[in-house]
N, C-alpha and C positions, 0 to 999 in steps of 0.2 A: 811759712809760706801760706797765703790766704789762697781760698777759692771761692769761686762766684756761685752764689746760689743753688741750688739745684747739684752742681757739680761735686759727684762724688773724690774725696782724696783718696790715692793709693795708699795699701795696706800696710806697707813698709816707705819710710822717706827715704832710701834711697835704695829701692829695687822697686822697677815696673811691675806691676801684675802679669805680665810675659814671662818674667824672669822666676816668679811665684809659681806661677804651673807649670813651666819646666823643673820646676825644684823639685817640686807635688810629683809629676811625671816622674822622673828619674828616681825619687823614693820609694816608690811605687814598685818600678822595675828593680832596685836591689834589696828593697826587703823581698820581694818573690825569692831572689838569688841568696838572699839568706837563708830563710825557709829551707829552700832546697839542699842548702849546701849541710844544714843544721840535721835535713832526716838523711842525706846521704852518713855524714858521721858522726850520726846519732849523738849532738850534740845541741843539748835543750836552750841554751843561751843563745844559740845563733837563730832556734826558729822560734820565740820569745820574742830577741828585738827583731827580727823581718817581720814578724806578726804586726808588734804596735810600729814598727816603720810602716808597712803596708795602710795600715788603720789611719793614723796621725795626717799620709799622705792624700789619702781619699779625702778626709774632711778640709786639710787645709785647702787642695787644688780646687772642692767644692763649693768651701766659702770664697776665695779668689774668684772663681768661675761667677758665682752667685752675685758679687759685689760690681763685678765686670758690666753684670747686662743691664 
């Protein structure tokens, strides 16, 4: 698919950048839910990946967000 000048193409050819920051969003929300779940039973590997889930998700949503305006 071409685009005209100027016009930026989405990040993914077939998901919208809507669907990009809801992704970013909602990983965001369950690595916290990891995190937490990992210091409730003291278990290093759940708050390990909520960590870099948390992390991954901030920069994806921000480059998506970033590419948007």
């Amino acid at each position: 698919m071409r685009y005209k000048e100027g016009e930026a193409a989405p990040l993914a050819q077939n998901a919208s950048d809507e669907m990009l920051i809801l992704t970013a969003v909602l990983g965001f929300f369950i690595g916290f839910v990891l995190v937490y779940l990992g210091r409730l039973g003291d278990q290093m590997w759940m708050r390990v990946w909520g960590v870099g889930l948390v992390l991954m998700s901030i920069f994806m949503g921000g480059v998506t967000w970033w590419t948007m305006q």
